[in-house]
C-alpha positions in Angstrom: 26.9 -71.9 3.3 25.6 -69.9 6.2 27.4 -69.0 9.4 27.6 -66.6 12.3 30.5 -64.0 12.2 33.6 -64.4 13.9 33.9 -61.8 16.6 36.8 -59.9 18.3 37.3 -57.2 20.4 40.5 -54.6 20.3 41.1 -52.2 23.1 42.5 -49.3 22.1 42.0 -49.4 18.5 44.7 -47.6 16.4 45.9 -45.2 19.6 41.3 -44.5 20.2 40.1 -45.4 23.4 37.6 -48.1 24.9 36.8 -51.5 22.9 35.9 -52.2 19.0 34.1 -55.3 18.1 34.6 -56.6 14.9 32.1 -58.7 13.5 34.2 -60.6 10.2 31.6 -61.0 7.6 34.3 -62.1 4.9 37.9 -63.1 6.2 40.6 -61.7 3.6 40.8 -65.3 1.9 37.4 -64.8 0.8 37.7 -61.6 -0.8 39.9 -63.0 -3.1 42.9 -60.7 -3.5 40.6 -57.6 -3.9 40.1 -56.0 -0.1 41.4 -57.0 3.6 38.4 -56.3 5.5 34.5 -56.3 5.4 33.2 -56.7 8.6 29.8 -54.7 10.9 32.0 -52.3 13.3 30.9 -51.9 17.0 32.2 -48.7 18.6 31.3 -49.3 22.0 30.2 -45.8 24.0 33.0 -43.1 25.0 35.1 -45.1 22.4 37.2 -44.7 19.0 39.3 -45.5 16.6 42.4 -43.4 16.4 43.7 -41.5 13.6 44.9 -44.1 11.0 46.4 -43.5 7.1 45.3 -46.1 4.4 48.2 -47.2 2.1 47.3 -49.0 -0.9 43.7 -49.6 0.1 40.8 -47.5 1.4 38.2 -48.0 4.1 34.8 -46.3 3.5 31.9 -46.5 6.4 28.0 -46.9 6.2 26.7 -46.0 9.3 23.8 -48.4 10.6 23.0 -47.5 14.1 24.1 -44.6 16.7 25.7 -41.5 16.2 29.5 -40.3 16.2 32.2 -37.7 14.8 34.1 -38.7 11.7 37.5 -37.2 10.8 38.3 -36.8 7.4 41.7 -36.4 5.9 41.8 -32.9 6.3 40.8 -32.5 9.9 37.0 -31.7 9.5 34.6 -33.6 12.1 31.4 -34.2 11.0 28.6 -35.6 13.0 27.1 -38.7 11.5 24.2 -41.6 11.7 21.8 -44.2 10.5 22.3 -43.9 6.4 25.5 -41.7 6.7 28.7 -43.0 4.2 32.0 -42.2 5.5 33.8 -42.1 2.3 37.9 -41.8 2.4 40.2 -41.6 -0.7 43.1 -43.8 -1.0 46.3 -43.3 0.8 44.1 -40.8 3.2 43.1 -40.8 7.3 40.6 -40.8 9.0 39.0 -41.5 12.5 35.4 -41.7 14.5 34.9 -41.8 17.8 31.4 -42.7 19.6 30.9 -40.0 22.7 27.2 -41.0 23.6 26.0 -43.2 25.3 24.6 -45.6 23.2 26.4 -48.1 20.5 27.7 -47.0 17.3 27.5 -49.3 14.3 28.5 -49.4 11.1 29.8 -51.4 7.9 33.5 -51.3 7.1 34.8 -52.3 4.3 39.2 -52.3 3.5 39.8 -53.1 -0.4 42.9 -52.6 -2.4 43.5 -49.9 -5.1 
């Protein structure tokens, strides 16, 4: 089977500002009881994701295009692009935020401990 991704947009995302598009690769059926999420992550400029805790599951990033600050669990913000991996424990938070111009992408992926 081959098919186009389902897309959304959420303002706001988790207390960030400006617009996220999600682009669903797998919907939570289809990962089979193992993860939530796997979807290519569009921080639109000036936006973010706010500051969010994982329970149970963990959400690690791959960085594809553009450039952004990543929050770790501790409060260090590290710059990050193309070939960067966002990696968060379980039961951690963490948060990016796009300040350039330009569109930030990047491959999420939510699965269960």
């Amino acid at each position: 089977m081959v098919r186009k991704p389902e897309v959304k947009v959420v303002e706001g995302l988790r207390g960030g500002k400006g617009s996220v598009e999600f682009h669903y690769i797998l919907s939570e059926e289809e990962l089979n009881g193992h993860g939530k999420m796997y979807a290519m992550l569009r921080i639109l400029p000036h936006s973010s994701i706010g500051r969010h805790q994982h329970v149970g599951n963990t959400d690690p990033y791959y960085i594809l295009n553009g450039h952004g600050i990543f929050e770790d669990n501790d409060g260090t913000r590290t710059q990050v692009g193309p070939g960067d991996v966002c990696v968060i424990n379980f039961n951690e938070s963490h948060s990016i935020e796009n300040p350039t111009d330009e569109n930030l992408d990047l491959m999420a992926l939510i699965y269960f401990e």
